[in-house]
C-alpha positions as CSV (number, residue, x, y, z in Angstrom):
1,X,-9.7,30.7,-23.8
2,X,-9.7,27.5,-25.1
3,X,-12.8,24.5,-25.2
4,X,-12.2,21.3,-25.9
5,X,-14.0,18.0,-25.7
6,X,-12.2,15.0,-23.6
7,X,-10.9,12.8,-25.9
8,X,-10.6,15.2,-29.2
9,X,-7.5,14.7,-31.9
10,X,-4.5,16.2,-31.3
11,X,-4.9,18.2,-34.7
12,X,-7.6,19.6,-33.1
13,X,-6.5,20.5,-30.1
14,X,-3.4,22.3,-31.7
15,X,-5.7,24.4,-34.4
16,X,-7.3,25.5,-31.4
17,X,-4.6,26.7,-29.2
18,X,-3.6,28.8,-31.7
19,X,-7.2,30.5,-32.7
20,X,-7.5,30.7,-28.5
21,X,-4.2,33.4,-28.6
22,X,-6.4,35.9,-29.5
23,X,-8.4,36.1,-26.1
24,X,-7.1,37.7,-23.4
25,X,-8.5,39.7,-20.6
26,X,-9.4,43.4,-22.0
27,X,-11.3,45.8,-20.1
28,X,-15.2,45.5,-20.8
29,X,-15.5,48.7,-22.8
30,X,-14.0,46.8,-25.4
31,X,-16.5,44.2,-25.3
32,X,-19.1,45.6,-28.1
33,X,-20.3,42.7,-30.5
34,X,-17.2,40.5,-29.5
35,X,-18.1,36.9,-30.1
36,X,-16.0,33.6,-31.2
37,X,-17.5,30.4,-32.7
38,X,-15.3,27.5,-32.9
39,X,-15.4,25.1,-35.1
40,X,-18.5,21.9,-34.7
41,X,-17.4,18.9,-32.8
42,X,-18.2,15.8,-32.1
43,X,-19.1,14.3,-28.5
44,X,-20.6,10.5,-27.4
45,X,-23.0,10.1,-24.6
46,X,-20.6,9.0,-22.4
47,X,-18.2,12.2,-22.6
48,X,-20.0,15.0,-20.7
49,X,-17.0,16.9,-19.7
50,X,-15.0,19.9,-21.1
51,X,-12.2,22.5,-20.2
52,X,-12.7,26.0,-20.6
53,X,-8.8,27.2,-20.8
54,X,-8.3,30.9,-20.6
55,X,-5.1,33.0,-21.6
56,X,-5.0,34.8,-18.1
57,X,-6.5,34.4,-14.7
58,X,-10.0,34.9,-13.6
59,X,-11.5,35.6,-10.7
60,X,-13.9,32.4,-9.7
61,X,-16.8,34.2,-8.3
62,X,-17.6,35.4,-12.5
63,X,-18.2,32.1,-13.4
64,X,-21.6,30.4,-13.0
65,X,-24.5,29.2,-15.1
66,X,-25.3,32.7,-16.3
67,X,-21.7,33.3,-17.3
68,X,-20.3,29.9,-18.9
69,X,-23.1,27.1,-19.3
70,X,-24.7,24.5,-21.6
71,X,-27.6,24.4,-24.0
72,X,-29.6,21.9,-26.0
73,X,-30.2,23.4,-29.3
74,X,-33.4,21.4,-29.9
75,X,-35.2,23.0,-27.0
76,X,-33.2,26.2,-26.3
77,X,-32.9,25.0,-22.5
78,X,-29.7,25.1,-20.4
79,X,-28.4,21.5,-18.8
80,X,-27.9,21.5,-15.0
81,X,-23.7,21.2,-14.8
82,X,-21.0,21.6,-12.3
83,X,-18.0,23.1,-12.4
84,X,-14.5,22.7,-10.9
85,X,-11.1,24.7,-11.0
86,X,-8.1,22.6,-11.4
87,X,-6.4,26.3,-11.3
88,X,-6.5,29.9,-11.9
89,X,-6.2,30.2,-15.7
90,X,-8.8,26.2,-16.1
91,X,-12.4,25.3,-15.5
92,X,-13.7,22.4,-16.1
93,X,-18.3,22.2,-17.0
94,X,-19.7,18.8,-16.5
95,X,-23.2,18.0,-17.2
96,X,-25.1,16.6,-14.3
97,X,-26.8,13.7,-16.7
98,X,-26.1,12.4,-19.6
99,X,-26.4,13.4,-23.5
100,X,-28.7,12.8,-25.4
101,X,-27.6,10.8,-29.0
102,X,-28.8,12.6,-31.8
103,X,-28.8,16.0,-30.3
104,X,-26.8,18.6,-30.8
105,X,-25.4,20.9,-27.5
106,X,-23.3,24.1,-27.3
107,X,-21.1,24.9,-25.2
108,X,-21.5,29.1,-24.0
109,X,-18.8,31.0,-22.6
110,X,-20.1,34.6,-22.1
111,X,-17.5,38.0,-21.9
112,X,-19.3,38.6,-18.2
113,X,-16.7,36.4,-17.0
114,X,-14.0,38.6,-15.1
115,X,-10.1,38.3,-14.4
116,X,-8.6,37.5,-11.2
117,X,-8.6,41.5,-10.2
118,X,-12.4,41.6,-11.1
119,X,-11.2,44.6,-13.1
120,X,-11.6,43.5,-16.5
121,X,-13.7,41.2,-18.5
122,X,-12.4,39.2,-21.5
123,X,-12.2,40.2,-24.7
124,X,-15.1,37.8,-26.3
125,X,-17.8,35.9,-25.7
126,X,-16.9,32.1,-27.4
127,X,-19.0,28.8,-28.4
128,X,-19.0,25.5,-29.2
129,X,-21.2,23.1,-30.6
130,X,-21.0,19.1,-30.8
131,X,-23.2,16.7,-32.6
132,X,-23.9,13.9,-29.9
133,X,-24.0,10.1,-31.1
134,X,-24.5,6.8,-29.5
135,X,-21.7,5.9,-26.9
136,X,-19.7,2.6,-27.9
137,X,-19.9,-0.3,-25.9
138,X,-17.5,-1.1,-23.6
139,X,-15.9,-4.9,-24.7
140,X,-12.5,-4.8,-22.8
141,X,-11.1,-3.2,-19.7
142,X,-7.3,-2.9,-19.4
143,X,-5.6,-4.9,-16.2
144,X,-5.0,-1.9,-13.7
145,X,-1.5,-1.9,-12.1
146,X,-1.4,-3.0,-8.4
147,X,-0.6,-0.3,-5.7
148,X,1.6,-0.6,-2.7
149,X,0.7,2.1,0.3
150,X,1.4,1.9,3.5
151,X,-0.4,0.8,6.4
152,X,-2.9,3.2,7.7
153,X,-1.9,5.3,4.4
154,X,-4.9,6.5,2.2
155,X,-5.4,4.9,-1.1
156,X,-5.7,7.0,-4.2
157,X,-7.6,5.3,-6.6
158,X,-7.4,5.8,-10.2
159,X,-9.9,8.3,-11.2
160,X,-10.4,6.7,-15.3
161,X,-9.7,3.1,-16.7
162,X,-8.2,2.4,-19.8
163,X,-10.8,0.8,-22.5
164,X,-10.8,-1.0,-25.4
165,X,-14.5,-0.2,-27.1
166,X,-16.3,-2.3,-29.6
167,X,-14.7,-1.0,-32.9
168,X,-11.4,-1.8,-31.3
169,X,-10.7,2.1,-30.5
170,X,-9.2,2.6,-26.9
171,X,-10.3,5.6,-24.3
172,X,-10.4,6.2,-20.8
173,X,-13.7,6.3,-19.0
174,X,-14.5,7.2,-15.1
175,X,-14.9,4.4,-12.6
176,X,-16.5,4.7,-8.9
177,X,-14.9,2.2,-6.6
178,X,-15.9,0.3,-3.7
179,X,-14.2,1.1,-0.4
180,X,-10.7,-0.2,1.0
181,X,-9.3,-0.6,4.5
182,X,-5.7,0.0,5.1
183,X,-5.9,-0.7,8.9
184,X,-4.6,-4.4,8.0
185,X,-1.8,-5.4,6.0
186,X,-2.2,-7.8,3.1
187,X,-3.4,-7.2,-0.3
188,X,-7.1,-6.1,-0.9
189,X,-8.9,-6.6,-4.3
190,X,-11.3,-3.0,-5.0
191,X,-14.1,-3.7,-7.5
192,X,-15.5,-0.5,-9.6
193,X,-18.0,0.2,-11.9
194,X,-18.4,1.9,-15.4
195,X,-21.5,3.7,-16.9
196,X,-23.2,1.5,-18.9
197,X,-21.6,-1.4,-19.1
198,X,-21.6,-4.7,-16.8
199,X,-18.1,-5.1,-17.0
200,X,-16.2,-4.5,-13.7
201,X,-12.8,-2.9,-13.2
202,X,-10.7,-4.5,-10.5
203,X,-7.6,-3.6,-8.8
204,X,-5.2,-4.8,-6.2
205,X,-3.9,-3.0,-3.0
206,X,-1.0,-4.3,-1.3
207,X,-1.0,-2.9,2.2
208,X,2.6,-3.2,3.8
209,X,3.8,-2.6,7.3
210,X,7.4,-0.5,7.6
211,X,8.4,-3.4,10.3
212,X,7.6,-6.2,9.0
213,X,9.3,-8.6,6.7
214,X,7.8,-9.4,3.0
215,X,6.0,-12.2,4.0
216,X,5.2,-10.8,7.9
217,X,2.6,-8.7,6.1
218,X,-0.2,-11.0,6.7
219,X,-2.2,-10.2,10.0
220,X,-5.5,-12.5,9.6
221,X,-5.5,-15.8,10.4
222,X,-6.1,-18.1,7.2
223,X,-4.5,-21.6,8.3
224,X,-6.7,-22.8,11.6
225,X,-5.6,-26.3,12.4
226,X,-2.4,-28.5,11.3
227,X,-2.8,-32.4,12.1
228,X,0.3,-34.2,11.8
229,X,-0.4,-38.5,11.6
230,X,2.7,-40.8,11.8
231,X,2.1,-44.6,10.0
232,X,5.3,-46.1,11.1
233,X,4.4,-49.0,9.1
234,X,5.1,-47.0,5.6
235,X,7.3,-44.1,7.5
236,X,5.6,-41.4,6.3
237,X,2.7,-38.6,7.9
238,X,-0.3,-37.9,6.9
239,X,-1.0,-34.2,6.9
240,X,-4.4,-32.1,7.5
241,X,-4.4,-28.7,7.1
242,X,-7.8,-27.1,7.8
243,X,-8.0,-23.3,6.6
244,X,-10.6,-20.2,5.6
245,X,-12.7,-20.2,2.9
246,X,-10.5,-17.6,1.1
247,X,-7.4,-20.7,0.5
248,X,-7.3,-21.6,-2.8
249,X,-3.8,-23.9,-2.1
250,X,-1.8,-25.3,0.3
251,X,1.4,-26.2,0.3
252,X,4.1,-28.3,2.9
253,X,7.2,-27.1,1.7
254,X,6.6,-27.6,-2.0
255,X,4.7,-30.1,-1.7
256,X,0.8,-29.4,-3.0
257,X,-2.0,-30.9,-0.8
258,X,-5.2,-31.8,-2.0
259,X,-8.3,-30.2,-1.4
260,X,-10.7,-32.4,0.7
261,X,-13.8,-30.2,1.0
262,X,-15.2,-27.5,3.7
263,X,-11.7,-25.9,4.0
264,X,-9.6,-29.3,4.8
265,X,-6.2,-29.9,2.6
266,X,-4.7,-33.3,3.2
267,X,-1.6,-35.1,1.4
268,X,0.9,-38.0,2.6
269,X,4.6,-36.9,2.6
270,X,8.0,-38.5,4.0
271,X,8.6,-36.5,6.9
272,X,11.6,-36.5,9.5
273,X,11.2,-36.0,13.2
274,X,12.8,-33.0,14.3
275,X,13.0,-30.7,11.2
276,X,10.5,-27.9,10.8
277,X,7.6,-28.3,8.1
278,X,6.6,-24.7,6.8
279,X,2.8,-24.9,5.9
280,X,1.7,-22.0,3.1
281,X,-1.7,-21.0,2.4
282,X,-2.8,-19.1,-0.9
283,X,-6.0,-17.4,-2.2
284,X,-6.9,-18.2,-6.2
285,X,-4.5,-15.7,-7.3
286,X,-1.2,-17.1,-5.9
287,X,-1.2,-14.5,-2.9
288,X,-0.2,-15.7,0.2
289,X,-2.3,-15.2,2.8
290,X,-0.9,-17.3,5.9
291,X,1.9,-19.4,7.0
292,X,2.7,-21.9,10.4
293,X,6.0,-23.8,11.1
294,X,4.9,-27.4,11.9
295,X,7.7,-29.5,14.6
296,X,7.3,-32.8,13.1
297,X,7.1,-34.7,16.3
């Protein structure tokens, strides 16, 4: 079996793959006095998570806070954890709250802990300890890739963002995000949060429909009134485009219009009766979020 800490050195991890060799699953007569201690390491207060990797298969029902488990070495006491099984031969422990800086924690991994047959038990008992200091401060999140499902499809949100702490190191920390609808098309923005830090990860979420075109994506209405007025005196029109709160810009054609107040655009443009005027609506990133052909009359 192996243990190692989220975000340890690859020298590390490779030292300990080949130490972890040496377990497998024996029969438990052969279990008298078998014990491993790894080497110290070190943990932050923000990394509460570690894989227990062993050589064969075990059978889940061995493992439980009697049989693999977490202590605080000031106080002797076990820490409440959870436990998952990415597969047969992985577990993963992760305390329920977080560590304590300054203390020092050990990770147990008993030889009660059976193989998939519940025939045999492995070979030895193993440990780990890890000094626990001050989690950094988070200064910098990465910009998150946008993703493109379908409509109706679920999202799968990344689980970790990429950071970049206060002594310039990078990591990957876990973000909860808020909830996103795919029953429209469009493109959503998803706001998460990180422990201990008031920075805020964001991402985008471009919903697209099958049959529809790459700008027929756009279901709610964001441009509600186009006003079209002729001064035949200078032969040009004075547009007014009223729209949602959510426009950033508008546009006729390429032409920008300027922002008025309580959702009214307006400009003065050289116009020709007949031809259609295409009016575009965007929000402050540059999406667009409505369009309406205009007959100049």
């Amino acid at each position: 079996m192996k243990i190692k800490e989220r975000f340890q050195n690859k020298n590390y991890i490779n030292t300990l793959i080949l130490s972890i060799c040496l377990v497998v699953l024996v029969s438990s007569t052969a279990l008298a006095g078998g014990s491993k201690t790894f080497s110290q390491g070190n943990a932050d207060t923000n990394k509460t998570q570690w894989t227990v990797k062993f050589k064969g298969e075990y059978y889940k029902g061995s493992i439980n806070s009697k049989t693999l488990y977490v202590i605080q070495e000031s106080t002797g006491e076990k820490i409440s954890c959870t436990y998952s099984y990415p597969d047969d031969s992985t577990v993963i422990i992760k305390a329920k709250k977080d560590l304590i800086a300054g203390e020092k924690y050990t990770v147990v991994v008993t030889n009660e802990i059976k193989n998939k047959q519940k025939s045999k038990n492995i070979k030895s008992a193993a440990s780990k300890s890890f000094n626990v200091k001050e989690a950094l401060e988070v200064k910098e999140i990465y910009e998150i890739d946008t993703i493109t499902v379908d409509k109706g499809e679920k999202v799968d949100l990344p689980e970790q963002v990429k950071v970049i702490y206060s002594d310039d190191s990078t990591g990957y920390v876990d973000v909860t995000w808020g909830s996103v609808s795919t029953s429209t098309t469009g493109t959503k923005t998803v706001t998460g949060k990180i422990k201990n830090s008031d920075l805020k990860p964001v991402i985008k979420v471009k919903v697209e429909s099958d049959d529809e075109s790459n700008n027929e994506d756009i279901k709610e209405k964001h441009i509600y009134d186009v006003g079209m007025e002729y001064y035949s005196y200078l032969g040009i029109y004075k547009v007014k485009v009223k729209t949602s709160s959510q426009v950033f810009n508008v546009y006729v054609g390429s032409t920008k219009l300027d922002y008025e107040g309580d959702g009214i655009y307006t400009t003065t443009i050289a116009l020709t009766k007949g031809e259609v005027a295409k009016i575009s609506a965007y929000d402050y990133d540059k999406t667009l979020l409505d369009t309406k052909d205009q007959t100049i009359k």
